[in-house]
LUMNUZA-202976 format. One record per residue (C-alpha): x, y, z. Coordinates in Angstrom, 1 decimal. Example, Ala and Ser with C-alpha at 12.3 -4.5 7.8 and 13.67 -1.06 7.14 Angstrom:
! residues 2
SITE,12.3,-4.5,7.8
SITE,13.7,-1.1,7.1
END
This chain:
! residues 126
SITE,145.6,-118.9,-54.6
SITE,147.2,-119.3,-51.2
SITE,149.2,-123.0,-51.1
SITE,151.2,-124.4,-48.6
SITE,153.1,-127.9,-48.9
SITE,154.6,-129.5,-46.0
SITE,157.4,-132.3,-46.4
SITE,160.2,-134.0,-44.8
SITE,158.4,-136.0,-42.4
SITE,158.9,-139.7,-41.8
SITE,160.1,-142.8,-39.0
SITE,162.7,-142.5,-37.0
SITE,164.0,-143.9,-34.1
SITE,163.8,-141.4,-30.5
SITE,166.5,-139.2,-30.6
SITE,166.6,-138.9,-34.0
SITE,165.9,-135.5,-36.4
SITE,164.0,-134.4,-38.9
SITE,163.6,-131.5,-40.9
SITE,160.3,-130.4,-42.4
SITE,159.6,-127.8,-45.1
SITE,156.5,-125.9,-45.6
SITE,156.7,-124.8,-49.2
SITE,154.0,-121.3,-49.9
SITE,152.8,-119.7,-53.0
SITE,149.9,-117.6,-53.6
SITE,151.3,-115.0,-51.3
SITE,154.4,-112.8,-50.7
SITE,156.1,-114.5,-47.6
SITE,157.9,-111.9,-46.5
SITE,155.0,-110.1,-45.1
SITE,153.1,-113.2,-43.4
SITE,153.9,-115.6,-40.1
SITE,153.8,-119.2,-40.5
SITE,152.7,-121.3,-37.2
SITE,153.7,-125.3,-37.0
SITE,150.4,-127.5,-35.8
SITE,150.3,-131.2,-35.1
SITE,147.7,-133.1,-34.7
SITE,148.0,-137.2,-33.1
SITE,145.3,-139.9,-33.8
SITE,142.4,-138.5,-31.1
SITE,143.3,-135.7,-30.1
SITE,143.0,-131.7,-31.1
SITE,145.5,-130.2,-33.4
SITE,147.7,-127.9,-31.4
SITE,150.2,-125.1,-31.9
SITE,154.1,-126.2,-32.0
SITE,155.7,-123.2,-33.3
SITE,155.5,-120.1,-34.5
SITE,157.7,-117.0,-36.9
SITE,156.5,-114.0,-37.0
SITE,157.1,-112.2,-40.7
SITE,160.4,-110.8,-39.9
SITE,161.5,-113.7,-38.7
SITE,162.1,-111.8,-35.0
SITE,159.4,-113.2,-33.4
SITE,159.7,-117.2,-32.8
SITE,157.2,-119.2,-30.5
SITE,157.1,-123.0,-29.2
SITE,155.2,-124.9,-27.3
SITE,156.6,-125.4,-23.9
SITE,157.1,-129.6,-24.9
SITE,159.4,-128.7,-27.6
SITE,161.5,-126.3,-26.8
SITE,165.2,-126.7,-26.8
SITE,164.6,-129.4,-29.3
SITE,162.7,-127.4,-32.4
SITE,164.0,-124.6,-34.3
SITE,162.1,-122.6,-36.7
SITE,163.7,-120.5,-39.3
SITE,162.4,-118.9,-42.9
SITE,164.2,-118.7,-46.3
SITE,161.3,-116.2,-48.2
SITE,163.6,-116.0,-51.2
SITE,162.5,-119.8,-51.5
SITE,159.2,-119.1,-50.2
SITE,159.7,-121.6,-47.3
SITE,159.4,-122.1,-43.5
SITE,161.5,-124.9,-41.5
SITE,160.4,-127.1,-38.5
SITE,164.0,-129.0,-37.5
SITE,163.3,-131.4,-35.0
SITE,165.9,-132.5,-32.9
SITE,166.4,-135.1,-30.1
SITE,162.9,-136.4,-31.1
SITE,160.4,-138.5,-28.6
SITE,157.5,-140.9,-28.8
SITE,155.1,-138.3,-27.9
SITE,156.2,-136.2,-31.2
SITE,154.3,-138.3,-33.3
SITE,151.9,-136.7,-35.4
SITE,151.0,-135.4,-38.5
SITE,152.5,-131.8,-38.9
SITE,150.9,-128.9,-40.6
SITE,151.9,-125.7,-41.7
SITE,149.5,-122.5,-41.8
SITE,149.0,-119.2,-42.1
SITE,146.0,-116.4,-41.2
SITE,145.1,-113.8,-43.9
SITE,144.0,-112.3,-40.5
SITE,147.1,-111.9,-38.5
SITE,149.3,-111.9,-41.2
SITE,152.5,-110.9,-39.8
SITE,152.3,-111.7,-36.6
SITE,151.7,-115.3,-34.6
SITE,149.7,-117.1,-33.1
SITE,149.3,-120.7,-31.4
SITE,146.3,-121.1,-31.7
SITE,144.2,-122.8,-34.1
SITE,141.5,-121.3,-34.6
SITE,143.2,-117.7,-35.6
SITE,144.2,-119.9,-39.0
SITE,142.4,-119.9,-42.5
SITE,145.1,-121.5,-44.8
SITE,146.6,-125.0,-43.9
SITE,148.8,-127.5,-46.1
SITE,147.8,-130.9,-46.2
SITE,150.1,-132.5,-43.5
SITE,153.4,-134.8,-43.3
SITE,153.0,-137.6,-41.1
SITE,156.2,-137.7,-38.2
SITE,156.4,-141.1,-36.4
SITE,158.8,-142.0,-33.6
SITE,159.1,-145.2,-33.0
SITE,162.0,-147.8,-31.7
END
């Protein structure tokens, strides 16, 4: 059974960091891409960041970049989102996914995605 965990979210102040962890089983990582969503109170979830399977291929959204990094570890079966120099408008709940469709490669869209974790909420606030 495909699973994916997301944790590390929490409050901090703008500028701040934060690391989140999207932990997967039911699947051999190596051979799938994992995309970063959010989603705020009202409005659509939307693509944040992406790793291809080979870890080659990295994607953000234009708002983030220069501030996110993505990286995987598959011998611990996890993907990172660190969050750096963080603002107001990253508030949201983060969710980690993964397409038995596309498999390796990415995508930033939502819809392309079958398997999602439940979410860590992210709040910056002063």
């Amino acid at each position: 059974q495909v699973q994916l965990v997301e944790s590390g979210g929490g409050l901090v102040q703008p500028g701040g960091s934060l690391r989140l962890s999207c932990t997967t089983s039911g699947f051999t990582l190596d051979y799938r891409a994992i995309g970063w969503f959010r989603q705020a109170p009202g409005k659509e979830r939307e693509g944040v960041s992406c790793i291809s399977s080979g870890g080659g291929g990295t994607y953000y959204t234009e708002s983030v970049k220069g501030r996110f990094t993505i990286s995987r570890d598959n011998a611990k079966n996890t993907v990172y989102l660190q969050m750096n120099s963080l603002k107001l408008e990253d508030t949201a709940v983060y969710y980690c996914a993964t397409s038995a469709r596309l498999r390796r490669v990415c995508a930033m869209t939502r819809y392309e995605y079958d398997y999602w974790g439940q979410g860590t909420q992210v709040t910056v606030s002063s």
